[in-house]
C-alpha positions, -999 to 999 in steps of 0.1 A, spaced: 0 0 0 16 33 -12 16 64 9 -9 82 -16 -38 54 -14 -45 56 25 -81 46 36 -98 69 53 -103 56 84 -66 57 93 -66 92 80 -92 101 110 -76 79 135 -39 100 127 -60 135 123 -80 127 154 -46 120 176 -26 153 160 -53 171 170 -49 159 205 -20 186 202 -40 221 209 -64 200 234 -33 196 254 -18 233 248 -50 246 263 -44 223 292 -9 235 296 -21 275 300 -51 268 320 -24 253 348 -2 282 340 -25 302 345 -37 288 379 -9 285 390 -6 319 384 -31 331 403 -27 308 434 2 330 439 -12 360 435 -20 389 467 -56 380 456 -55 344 463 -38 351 496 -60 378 504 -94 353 499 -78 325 516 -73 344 546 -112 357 546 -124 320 539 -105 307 570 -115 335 589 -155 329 578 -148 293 584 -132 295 621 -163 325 630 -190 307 613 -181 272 602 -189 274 569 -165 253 547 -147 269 522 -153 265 484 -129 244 461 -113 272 446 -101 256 409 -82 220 415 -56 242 440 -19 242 431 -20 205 429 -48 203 405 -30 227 381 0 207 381 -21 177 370 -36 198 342 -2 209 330 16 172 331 -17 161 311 -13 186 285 21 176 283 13 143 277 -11 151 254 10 170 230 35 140 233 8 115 223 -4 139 193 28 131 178 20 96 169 -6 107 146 24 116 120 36 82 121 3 64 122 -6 80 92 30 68 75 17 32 88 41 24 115 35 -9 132 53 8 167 34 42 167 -3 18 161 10 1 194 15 32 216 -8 56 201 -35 28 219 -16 25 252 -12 62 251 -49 66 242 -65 49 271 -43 63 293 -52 98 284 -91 87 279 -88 76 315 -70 106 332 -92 127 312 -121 111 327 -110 106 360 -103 140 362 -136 151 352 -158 131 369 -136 147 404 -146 177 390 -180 168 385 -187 152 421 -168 180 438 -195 189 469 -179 223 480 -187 244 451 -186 281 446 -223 282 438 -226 257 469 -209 281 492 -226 313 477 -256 300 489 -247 292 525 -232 332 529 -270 338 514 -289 322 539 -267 328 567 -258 360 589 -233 374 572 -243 373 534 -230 405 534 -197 392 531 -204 379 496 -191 413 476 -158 411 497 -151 373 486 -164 379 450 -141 408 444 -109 388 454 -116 362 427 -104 349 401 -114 360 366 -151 350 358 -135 330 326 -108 307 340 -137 281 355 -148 279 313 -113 280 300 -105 248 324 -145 229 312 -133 233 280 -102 220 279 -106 192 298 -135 184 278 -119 189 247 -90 167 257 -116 138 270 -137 138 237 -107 135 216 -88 111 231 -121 91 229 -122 98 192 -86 91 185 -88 54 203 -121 46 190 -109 53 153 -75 40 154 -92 10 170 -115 7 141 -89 11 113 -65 -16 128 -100 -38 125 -105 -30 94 -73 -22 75 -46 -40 101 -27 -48 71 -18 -10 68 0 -10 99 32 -23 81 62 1 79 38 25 56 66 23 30 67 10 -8 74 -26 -11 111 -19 -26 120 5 2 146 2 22 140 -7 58 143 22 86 159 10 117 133 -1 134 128 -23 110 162 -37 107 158 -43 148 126 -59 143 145 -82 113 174 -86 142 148 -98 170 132 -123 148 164 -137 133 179 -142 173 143 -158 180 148 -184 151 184 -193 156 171 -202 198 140 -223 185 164 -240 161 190 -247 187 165 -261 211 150 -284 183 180 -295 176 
């Protein structure tokens, strides 16, 4: 199979995992960017009026963002996102070794996606959540003072949509590339003209397979 007659399927599958790469340079800024303002004077500022509401009235503070920690994940799973979209330049070339870790790499960035989301999405202490205790309580006066110390209205939508981005196409990519080695596994080769010259890879693969003969022969024998 030449590199001009590739089906169409595998042209998804490699698409689907390049475009992985933005997915996770979103990811990368939204941690930069909390990061960012976990050290600000702001962020200082509110977390001293949320302990000081907390040891007064006992109300429980909000999960502000995913905390320091939280961006850190966000920025190694962007990183490991643009690493992954990588593969999608050699599964289009039909590389038997970029099939094999584009699907290892897929469901692990499916699942930390997911994971990720679904803390996000059970989280108890919200913002909204706490709003509404400072509303009903004695001192939902104190709601101007904690809304004016933080963070820009936009980062809670810049961090939705890329982790949901980065969930629904590392779905896409796996599911695609799973369907185009079931369907055209025989593309999956080297991705090179018959008369080519094998790459290195290929020439260790040739190496591996050579040593594996020579040990069944000796045992046979």
């Amino acid at each position: 199979m030449t590199g001009t007659d590739k089906p169409r399927i595998v042209r998804a599958a490699a698409l689907l995992t390049l475009a992985l790469a933005p997915a996770g340079l979103l990811l990368v800024l939204d941690g930069i960017l909390e990061l960012r303002w976990f050290g600000s004077g702001e962020a200082k500022q509110l977390r001293t009026v949320l302990d000081g509401i907390n040891n007064e009235y006992g109300i429980t503070p909000p999960a502000l963002l995913r905390h320091e920690e939280g961006a850190w994940e966000l920025i190694f799973l962007g990183l490991f996102c643009l690493a992954y979209a990588t593969f999608g330049i050699w599964l289009l070339r039909g590389r038997l070794w970029a099939r094999t870790w584009a699907v290892v790499g897929g469901v692990v960035a499916a699942l930390a996606g997911l994971i990720g989301v679904g803390a996000d999405s059970t989280e108890s202490h919200t913002l909204a959540d706490y709003f509404a205790k400072l509303h009903g309580s004695v001192i939902g006066d104190r709601i101007p003072q904690v809304e004016a110390l933080l963070y820009p209205s936009w980062y809670p939508w810049l961090e939705d949509l890329a982790q949901g981005l980065q969930v629904i196409l590392s779905l896409a990519a796996l599911a695609a590339l799973a369907w185009a080695v079931i369907t055209h596994g025989d593309y999956y080769t080297g991705g090179r003209a018959v008369d080519a010259p094998p790459d290195a890879w290929d020439s260790a693969l040739s190496r591996v397979r050579e040593q594996s003969r020579r040990h069944r022969a000796a045992d046979e024998s």
